[in-house]
VEXDO-51702 format. One record per atom (N, C-alpha, C): y, z, x; atom name; residue in one letter. Coordinates in steps of 0.02 Angstrom, whole numbers. Atoms other than C-alpha are relative to their C-alpha. Layout:
N
node v:Y	w:Z	u:X	lumdo:CA	seza:a
...
END
This chain:
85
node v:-47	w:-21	u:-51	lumdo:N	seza:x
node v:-2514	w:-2220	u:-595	lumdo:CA	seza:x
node v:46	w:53	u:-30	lumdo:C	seza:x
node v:-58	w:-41	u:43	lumdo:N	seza:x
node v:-2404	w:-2051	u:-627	lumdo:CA	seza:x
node v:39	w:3	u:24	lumdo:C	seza:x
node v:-64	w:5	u:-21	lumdo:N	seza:x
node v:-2237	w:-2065	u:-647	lumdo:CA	seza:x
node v:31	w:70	u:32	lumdo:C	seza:x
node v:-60	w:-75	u:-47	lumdo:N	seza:x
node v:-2110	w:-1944	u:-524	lumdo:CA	seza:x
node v:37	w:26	u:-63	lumdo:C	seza:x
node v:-55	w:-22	u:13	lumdo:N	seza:x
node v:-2027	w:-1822	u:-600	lumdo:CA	seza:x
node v:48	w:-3	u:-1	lumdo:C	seza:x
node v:-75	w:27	u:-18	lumdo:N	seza:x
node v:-1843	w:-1841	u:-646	lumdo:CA	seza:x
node v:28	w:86	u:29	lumdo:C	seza:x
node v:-40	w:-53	u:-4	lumdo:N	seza:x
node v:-1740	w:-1684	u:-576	lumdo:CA	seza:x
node v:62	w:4	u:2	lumdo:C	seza:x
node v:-79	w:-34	u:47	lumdo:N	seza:x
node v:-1607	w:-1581	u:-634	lumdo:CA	seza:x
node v:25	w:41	u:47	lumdo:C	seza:x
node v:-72	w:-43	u:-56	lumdo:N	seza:x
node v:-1473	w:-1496	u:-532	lumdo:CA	seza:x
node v:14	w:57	u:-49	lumdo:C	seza:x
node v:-38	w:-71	u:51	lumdo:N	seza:x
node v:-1433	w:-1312	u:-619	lumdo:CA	seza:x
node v:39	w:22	u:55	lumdo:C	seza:x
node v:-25	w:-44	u:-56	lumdo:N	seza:x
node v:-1302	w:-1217	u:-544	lumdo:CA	seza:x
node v:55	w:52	u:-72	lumdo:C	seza:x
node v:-17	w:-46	u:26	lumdo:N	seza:x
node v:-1239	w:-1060	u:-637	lumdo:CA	seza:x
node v:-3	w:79	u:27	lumdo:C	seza:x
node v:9	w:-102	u:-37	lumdo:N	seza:x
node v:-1208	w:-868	u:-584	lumdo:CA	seza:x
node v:-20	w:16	u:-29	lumdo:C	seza:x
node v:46	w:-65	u:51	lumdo:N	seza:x
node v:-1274	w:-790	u:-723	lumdo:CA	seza:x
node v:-90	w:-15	u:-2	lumdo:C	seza:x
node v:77	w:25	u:-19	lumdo:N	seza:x
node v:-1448	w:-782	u:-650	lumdo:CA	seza:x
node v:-39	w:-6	u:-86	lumdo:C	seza:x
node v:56	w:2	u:62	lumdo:N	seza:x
node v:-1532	w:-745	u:-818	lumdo:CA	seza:x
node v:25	w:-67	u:-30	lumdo:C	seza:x
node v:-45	w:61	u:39	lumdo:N	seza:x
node v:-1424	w:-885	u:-900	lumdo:CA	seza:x
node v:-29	w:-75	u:43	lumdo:C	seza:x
node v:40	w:55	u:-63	lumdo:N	seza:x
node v:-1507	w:-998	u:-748	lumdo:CA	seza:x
node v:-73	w:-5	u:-20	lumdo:C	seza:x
node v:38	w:7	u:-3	lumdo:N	seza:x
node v:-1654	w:-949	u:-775	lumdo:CA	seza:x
node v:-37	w:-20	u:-49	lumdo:C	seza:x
node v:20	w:43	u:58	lumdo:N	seza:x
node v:-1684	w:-985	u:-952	lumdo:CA	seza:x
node v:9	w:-81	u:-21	lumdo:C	seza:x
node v:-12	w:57	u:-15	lumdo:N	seza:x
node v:-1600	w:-1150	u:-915	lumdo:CA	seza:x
node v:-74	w:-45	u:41	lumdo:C	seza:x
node v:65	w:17	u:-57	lumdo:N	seza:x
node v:-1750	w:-1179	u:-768	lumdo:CA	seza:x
node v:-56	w:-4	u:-67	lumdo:C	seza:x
node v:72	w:-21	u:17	lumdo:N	seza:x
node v:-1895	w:-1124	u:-866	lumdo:CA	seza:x
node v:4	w:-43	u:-83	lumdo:C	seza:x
node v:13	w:59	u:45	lumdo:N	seza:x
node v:-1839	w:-1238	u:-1037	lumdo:CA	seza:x
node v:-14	w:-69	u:42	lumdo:C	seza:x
node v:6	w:57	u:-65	lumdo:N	seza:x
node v:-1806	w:-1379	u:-916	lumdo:CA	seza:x
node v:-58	w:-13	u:10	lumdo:C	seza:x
node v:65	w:28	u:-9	lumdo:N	seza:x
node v:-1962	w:-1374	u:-850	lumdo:CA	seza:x
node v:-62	w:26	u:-30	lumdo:C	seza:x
node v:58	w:2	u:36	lumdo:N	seza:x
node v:-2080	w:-1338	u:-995	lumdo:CA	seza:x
node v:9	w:-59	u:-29	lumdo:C	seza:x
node v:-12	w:59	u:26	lumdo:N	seza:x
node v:-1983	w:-1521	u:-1054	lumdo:CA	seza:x
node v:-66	w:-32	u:71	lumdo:C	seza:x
node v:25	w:40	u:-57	lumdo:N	seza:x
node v:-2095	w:-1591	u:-888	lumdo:CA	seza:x
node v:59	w:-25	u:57	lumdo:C	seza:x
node v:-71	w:35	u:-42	lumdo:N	seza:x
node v:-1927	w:-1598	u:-769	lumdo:CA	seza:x
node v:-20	w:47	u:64	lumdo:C	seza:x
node v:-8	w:-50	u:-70	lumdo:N	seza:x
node v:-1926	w:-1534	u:-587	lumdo:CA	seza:x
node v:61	w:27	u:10	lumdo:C	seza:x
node v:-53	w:-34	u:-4	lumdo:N	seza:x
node v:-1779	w:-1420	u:-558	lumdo:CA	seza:x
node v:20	w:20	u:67	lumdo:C	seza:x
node v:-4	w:-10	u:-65	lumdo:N	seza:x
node v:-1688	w:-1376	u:-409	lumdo:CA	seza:x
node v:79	w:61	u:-30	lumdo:C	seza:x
node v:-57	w:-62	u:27	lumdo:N	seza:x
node v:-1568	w:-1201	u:-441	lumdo:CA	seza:x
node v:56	w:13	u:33	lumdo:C	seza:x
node v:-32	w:-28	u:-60	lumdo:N	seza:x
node v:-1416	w:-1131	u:-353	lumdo:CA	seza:x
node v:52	w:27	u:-67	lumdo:C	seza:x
node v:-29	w:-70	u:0	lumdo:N	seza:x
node v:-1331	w:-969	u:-397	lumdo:CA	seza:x
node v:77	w:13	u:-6	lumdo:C	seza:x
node v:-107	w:6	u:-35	lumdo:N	seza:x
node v:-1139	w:-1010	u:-327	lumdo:CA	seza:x
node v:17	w:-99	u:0	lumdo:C	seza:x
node v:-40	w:63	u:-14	lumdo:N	seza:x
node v:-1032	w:-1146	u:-318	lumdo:CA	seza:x
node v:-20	w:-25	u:81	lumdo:C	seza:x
node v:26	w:19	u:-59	lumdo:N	seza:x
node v:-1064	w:-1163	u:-129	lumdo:CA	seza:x
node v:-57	w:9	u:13	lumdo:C	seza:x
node v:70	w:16	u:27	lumdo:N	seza:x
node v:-1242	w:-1159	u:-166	lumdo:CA	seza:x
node v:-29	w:-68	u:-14	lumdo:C	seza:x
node v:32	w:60	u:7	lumdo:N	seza:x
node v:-1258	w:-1308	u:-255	lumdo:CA	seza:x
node v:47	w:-50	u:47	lumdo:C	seza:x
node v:-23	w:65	u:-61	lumdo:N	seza:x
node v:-1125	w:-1403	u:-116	lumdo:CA	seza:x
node v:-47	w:-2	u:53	lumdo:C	seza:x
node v:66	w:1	u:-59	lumdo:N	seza:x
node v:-1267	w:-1373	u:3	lumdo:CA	seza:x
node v:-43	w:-29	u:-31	lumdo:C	seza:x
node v:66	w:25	u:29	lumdo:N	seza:x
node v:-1405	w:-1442	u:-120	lumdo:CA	seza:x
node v:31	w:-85	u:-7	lumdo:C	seza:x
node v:-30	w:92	u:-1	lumdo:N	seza:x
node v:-1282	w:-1618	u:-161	lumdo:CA	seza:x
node v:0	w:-22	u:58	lumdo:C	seza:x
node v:5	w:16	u:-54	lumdo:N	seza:x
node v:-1272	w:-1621	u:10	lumdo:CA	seza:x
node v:-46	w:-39	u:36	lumdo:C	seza:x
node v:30	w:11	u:-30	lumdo:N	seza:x
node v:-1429	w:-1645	u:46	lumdo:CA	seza:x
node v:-51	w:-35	u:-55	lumdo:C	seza:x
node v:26	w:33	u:45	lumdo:N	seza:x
node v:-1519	w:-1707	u:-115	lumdo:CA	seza:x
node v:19	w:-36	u:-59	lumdo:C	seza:x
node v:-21	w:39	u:57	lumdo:N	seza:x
node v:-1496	w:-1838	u:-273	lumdo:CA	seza:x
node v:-23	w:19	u:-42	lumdo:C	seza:x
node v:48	w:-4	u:59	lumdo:N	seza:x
node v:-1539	w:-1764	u:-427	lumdo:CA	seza:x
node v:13	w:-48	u:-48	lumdo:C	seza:x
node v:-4	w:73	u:50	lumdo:N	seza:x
node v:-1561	w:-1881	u:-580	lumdo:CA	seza:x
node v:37	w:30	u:-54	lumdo:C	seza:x
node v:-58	w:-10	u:46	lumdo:N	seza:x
node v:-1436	w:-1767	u:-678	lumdo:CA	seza:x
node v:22	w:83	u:4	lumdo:C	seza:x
node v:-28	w:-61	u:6	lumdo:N	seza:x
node v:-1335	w:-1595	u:-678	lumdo:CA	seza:x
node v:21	w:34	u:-27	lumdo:C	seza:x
node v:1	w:-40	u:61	lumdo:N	seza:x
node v:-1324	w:-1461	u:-769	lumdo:CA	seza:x
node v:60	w:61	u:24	lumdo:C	seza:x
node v:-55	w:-69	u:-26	lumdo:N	seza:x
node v:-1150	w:-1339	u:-717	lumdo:CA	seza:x
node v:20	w:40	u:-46	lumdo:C	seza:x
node v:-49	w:-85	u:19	lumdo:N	seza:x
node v:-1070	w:-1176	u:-770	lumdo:CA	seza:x
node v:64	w:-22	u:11	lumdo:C	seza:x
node v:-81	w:32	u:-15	lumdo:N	seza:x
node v:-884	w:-1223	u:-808	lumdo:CA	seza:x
node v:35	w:68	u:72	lumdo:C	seza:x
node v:-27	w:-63	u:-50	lumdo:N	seza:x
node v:-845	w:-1044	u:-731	lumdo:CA	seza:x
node v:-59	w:41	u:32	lumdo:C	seza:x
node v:25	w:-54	u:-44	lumdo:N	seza:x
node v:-918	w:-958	u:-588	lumdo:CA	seza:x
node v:39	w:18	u:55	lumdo:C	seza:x
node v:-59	w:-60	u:0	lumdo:N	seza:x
node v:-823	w:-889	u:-448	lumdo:CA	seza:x
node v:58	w:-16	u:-11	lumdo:C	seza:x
node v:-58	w:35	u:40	lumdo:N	seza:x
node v:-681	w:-1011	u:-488	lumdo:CA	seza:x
node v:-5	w:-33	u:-81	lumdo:C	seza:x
node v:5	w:32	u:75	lumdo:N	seza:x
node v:-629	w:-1044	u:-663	lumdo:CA	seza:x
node v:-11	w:-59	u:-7	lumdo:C	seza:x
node v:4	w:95	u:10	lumdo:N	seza:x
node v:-640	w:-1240	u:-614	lumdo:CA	seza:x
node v:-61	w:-19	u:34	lumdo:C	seza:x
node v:39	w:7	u:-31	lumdo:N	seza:x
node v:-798	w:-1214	u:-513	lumdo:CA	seza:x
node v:-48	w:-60	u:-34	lumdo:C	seza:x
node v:34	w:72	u:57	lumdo:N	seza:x
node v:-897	w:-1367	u:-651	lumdo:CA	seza:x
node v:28	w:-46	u:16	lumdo:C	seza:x
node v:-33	w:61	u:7	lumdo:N	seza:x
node v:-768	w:-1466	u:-611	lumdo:CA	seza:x
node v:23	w:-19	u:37	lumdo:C	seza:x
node v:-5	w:39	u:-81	lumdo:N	seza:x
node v:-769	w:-1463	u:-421	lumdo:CA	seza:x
node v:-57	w:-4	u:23	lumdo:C	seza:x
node v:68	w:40	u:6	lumdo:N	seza:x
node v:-944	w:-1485	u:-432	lumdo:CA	seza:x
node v:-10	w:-92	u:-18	lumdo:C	seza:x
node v:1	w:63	u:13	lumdo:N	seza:x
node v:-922	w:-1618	u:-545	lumdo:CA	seza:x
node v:25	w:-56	u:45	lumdo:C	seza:x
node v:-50	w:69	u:-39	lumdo:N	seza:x
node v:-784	w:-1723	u:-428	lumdo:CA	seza:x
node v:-48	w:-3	u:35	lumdo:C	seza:x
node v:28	w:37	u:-64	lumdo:N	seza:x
node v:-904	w:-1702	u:-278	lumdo:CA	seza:x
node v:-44	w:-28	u:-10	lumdo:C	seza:x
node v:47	w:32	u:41	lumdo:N	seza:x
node v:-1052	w:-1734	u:-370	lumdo:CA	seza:x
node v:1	w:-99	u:2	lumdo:C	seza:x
node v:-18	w:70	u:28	lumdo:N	seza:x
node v:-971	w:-1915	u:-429	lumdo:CA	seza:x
node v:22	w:-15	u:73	lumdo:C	seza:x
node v:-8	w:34	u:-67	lumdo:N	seza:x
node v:-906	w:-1937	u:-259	lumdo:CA	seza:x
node v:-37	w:-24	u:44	lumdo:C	seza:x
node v:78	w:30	u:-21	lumdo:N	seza:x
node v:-1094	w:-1938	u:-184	lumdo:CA	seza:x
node v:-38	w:-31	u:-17	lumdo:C	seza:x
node v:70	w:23	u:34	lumdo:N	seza:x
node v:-1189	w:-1994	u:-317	lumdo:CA	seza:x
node v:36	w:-25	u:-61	lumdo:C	seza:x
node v:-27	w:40	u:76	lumdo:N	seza:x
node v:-1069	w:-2106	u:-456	lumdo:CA	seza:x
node v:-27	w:12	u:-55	lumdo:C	seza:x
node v:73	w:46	u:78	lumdo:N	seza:x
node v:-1221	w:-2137	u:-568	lumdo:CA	seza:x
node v:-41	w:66	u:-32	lumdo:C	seza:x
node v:13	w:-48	u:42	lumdo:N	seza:x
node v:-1269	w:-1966	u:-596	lumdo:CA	seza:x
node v:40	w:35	u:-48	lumdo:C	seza:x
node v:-38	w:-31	u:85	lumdo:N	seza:x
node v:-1238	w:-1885	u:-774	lumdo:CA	seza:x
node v:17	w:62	u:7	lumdo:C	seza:x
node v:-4	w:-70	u:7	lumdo:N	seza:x
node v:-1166	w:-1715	u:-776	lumdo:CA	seza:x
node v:14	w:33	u:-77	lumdo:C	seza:x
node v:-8	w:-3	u:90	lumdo:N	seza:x
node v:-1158	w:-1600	u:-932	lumdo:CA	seza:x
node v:32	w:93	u:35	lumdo:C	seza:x
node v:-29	w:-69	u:-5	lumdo:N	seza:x
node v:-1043	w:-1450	u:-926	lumdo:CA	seza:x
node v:-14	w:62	u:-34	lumdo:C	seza:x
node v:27	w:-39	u:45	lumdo:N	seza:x
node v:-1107	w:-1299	u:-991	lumdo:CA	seza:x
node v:40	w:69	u:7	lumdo:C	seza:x
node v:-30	w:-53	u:-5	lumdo:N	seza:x
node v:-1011	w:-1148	u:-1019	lumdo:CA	seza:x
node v:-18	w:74	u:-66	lumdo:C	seza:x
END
């Protein structure tokens, strides 16, 4: 029986900086789900649970990681976030 993929939440502006994030990510075997902006990934928590998140302390707000993070924990407690700047 094969196991599901775990997925990862990226959200960073610096597309290239994203995208090397994506493409290690998932040569580990992880499914990824991307977003660009801060109100990017509030549309993706919105609507999906990833099994852990990966933020940009700064994008277009300097605290943008860390109003990810609150809503993040507000939807989903149990997921791990890791701040990346």
């Amino acid at each position: 029986m094969e196991r599901d993929k775990k997925l990862i939440l990226l959200a960073d502006d610096d597309i290239d900086q994203l995208n090397q994030m994506q493409f290690h990510i998932e040569s580990f075997g992880f499914d990824t789900v991307v977003a660009g902006s801060q109100k990017a990934c509030e549309d993706i928590i919105a609507e999906r649970r990833p099994d852990l998140a990966i933020f940009d302390l700064m994008m277009e707000n300097e605290d943008s990681g860390f109003i990810l993070s609150y809503k993040l924990k507000k939807k989903y407690p149990d997921v791990p976030i890791i701040i990346a700047s």
